[in-house]
C-alpha positions in Angstrom: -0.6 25.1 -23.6 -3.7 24.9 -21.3 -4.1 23.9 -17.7 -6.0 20.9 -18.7 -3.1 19.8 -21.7 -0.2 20.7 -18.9 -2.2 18.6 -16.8 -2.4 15.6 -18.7 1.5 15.7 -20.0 2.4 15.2 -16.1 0.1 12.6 -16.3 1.2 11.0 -18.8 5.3 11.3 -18.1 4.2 10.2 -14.4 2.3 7.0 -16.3 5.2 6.4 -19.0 8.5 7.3 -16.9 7.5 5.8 -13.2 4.6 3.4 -13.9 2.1 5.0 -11.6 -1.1 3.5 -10.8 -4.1 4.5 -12.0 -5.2 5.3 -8.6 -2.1 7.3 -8.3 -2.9 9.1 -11.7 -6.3 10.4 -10.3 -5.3 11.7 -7.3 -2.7 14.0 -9.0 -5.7 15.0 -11.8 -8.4 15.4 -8.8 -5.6 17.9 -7.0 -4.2 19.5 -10.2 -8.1 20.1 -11.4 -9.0 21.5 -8.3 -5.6 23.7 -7.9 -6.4 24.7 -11.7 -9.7 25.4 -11.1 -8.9 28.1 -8.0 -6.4 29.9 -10.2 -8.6 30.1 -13.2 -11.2 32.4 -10.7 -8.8 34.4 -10.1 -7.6 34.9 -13.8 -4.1 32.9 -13.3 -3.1 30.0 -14.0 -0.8 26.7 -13.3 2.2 28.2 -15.0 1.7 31.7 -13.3 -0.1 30.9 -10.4 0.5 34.4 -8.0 2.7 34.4 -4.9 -0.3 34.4 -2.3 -2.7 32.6 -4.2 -1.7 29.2 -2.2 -1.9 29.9 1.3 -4.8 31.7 0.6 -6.5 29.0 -0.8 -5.1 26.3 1.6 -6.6 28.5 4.2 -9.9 28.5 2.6 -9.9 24.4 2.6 -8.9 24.8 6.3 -11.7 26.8 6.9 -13.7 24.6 5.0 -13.5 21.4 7.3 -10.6 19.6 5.0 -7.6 18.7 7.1 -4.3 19.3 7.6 -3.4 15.8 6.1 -5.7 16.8 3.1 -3.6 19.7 2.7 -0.7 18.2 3.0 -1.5 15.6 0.2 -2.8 18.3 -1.7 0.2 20.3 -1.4 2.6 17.5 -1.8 1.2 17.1 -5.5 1.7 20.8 -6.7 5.7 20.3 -5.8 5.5 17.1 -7.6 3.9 18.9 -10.6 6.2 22.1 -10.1 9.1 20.2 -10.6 8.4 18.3 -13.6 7.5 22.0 -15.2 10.9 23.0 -14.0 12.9 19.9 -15.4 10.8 20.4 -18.4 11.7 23.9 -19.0 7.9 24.9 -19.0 8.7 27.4 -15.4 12.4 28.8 -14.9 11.6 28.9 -10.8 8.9 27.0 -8.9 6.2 29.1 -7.5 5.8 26.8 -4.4 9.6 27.2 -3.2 8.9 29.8 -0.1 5.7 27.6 0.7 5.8 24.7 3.2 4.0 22.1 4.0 1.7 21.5 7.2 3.2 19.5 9.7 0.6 16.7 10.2 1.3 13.9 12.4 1.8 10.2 11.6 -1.2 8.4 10.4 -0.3 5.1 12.4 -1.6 2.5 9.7 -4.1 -0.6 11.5 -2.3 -3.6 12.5 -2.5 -7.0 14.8 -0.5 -8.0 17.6 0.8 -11.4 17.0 -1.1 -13.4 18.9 -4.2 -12.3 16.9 -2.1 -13.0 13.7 -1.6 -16.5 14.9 -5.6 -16.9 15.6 -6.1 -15.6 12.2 -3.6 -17.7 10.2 -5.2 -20.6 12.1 -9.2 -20.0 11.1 -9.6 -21.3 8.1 -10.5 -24.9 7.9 -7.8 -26.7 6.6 -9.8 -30.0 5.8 -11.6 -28.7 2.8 -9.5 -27.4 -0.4 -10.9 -24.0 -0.1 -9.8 -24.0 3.8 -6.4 -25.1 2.4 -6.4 -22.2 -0.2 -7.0 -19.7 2.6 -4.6 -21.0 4.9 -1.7 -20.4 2.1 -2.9 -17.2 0.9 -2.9 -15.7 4.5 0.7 -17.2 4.9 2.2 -15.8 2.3 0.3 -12.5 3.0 1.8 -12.2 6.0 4.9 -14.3 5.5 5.9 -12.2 2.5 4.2 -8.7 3.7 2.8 -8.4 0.0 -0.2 -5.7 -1.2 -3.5 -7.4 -1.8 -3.0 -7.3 -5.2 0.5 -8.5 -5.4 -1.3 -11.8 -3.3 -4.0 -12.6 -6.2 -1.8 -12.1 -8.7 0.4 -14.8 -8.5 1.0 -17.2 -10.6 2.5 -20.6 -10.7 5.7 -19.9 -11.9 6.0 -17.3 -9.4 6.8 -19.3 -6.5 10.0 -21.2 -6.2 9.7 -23.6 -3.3 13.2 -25.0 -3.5 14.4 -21.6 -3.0 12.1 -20.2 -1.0 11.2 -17.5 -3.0 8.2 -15.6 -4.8 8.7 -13.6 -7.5 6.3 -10.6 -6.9 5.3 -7.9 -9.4 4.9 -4.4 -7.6 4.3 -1.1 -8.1 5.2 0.2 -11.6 5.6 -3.6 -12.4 8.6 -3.6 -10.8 10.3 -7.1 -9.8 11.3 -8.2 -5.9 12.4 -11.5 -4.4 10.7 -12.1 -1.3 11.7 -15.2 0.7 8.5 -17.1 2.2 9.5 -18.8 5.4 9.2 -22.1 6.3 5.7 -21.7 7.4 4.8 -20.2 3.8 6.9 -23.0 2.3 4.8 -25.9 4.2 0.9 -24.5 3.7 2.2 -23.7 -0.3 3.3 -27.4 -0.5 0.2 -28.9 1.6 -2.3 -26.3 -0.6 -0.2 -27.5 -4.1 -1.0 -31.2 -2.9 -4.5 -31.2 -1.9 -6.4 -28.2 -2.4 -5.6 -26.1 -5.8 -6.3 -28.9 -8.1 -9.7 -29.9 -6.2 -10.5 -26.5 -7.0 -9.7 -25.8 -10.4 -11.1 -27.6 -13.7 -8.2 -27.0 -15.8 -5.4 -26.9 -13.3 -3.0 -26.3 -15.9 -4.0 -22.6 -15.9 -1.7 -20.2 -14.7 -3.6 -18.6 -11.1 -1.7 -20.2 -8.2 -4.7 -18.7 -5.8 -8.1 -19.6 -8.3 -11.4 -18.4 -8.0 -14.2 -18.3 -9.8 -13.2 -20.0 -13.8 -10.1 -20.9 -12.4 -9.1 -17.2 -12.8 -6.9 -15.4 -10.3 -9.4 -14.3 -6.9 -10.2 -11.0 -6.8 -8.9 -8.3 -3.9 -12.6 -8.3 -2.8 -13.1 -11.7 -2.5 -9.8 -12.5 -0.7 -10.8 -9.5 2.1 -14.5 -11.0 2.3 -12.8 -14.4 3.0 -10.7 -12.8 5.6 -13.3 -10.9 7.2 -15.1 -13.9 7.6 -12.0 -15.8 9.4 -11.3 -13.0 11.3 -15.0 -13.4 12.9 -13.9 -16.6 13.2 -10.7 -16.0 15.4 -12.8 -13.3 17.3 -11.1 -10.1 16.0 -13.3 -7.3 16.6 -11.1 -4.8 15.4 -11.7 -3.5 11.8 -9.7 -5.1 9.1 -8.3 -3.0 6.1 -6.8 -4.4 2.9 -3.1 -3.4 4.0 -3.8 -5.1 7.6 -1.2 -8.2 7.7 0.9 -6.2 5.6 1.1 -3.8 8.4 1.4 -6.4 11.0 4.7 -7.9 8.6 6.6 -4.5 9.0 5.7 -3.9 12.4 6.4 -7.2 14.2 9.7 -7.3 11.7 10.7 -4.0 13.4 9.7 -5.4 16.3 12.2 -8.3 16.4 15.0 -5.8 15.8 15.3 -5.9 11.7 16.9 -3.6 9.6 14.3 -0.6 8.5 16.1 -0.6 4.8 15.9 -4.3 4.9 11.9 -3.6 5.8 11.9 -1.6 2.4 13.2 -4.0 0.6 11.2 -6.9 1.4 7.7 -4.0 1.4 9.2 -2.4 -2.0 8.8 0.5 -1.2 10.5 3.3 -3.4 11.0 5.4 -0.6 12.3 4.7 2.3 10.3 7.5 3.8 7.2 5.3 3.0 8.6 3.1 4.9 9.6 5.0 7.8 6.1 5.2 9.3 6.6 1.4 10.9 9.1 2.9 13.6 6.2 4.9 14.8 4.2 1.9 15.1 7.2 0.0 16.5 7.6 3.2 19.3 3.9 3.3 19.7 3.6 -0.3 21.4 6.5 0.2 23.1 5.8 3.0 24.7 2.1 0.6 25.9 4.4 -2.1 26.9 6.1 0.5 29.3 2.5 1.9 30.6 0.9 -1.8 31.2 3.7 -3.7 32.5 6.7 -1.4 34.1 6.1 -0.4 37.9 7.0 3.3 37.1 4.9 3.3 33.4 
């Protein structure tokens, strides 16, 4: 079997046994490709790679300008491959097992404190239908700690307000209960009132956050709305799509929850993945200590 036919039966296991992303499926072609692509100069290949071909070529990238988190990324998708061809029977021993990975630190992911979460949620103008649709979305964004996508995706019959629950569809369309506060509860209520059917002209369709043809808003829309609001509250500081997401985990930690209870509510699969908040957590406190204690 050729690289490129290997290649695409990971894919395809990774797509068909764990629901990954399309997103997630490129980035393991783009690294497989390029890893493929430096064996085949040198007359190898993915099955029979050569014991020093790897570091030399990792040292190569280094060289290059990539970085060690590149590498590290890179890396982290050869053992992934490597073990499917081992479970598979295609390899009897994996190539990679004497090689390990670059120690790279945390990449502390961009939050808000909470005041500028409260300054936030309170921008849009809650007197007009669209205001009202905002207001909800960014509660339940950070009320919930949902991706972007999760957020517009919603329908209806996702959210049970008597229970205080959404039903969210993650990653590999996998299910979670996520209580949504009483904040989350009242803006959902108020926005159900007064703002989703001004908005809509067939409110009977399923979107619970509309936007254009009473279709479900997209991600960009929903992050050019908040940019806007966030000019509005006077955040400076760049906004990504994960932001309040981030800000959910952290100020959670921050209040002394559970870190598997954190994974649970993010869905995370890992709880690795999840792990990263406790730097965040440390990282403030250790600023706390600096700004406000006599010996910081």
């Amino acid at each position: 079997m050729s690289d490129a036919a290997l290649i695409d039966a990971f894919l395809d296991a990774l797509w068909l046994e764990q629901g990954a992303s399309e997103h997630t499926l490129a980035a393991y072609r783009r690294d497989l490709g390029a890893w493929a692509a430096c064996l085949a100069e040198r007359g190898a290949c993915l099955l029979a790679p050569g014991a020093e071909t790897l570091p030399e070529w990792l040292a190569a990238r280094r060289a290059a300008g990539y970085r060690l988190r590149s590498n590290a990324r890179l890396l982290s998708s050869l053992r992934r491959f490597y073990r499917w061809a081992l479970m598979t029977e295609r390899l009897s021993a994996d190539p990679l097992a004497g090689v390990r990975l670059p120690k790279v630190r945390p990449n502390l992911p961009n939050t808000l404190d909470e005041a500028e979460v409260e300054r936030l949620l309170a921008a849009p103008d809650t007197d007009t239908p669209l205001g009202l649709r905002d207001r909800a979305m960014l509660e339940v964004l950070y009320g919930c700690g949902l991706r972007v996508s999760e957020l517009v995706n919603l329908s209806l019959a996702s959210v049970n307000l008597r229970q205080g629950v959404v039903r969210v569809l993650g990653k590999g369309d996998k299910e979670r209960l996520v209580p949504l506060g009483e904040e989350g509860i009242a803006w959902l209520e108020r926005y159900l009132r007064g703002g989703r059917g001004a908005m809509m002209q067939d409110p009977t369709r399923p979107a619970l956050f509309p936007g254009r043809g009473d279709a479900c808003l997209t991600r960009q829309a929903f992050w050019h709305r908040i940019k806007a609001h966030a000019r509005t509250a006077g955040i400076s500081r760049p906004l990504s799509p994960h932001t309040l997401r981030h800000a959910f985990a952290t100020h959670l930690l921050n209040h002394g929850a559970n870190l598997r209870v954190v994974q649970l509510l993010l869905g995370h699969s890992d709880l690795s993945t999840t792990q990263i908040y406790t730097h965040v957590a440390q990282a403030r406190l250790e600023l706390l200590h600096v700004e406000h204690h006599p010996r910081g």
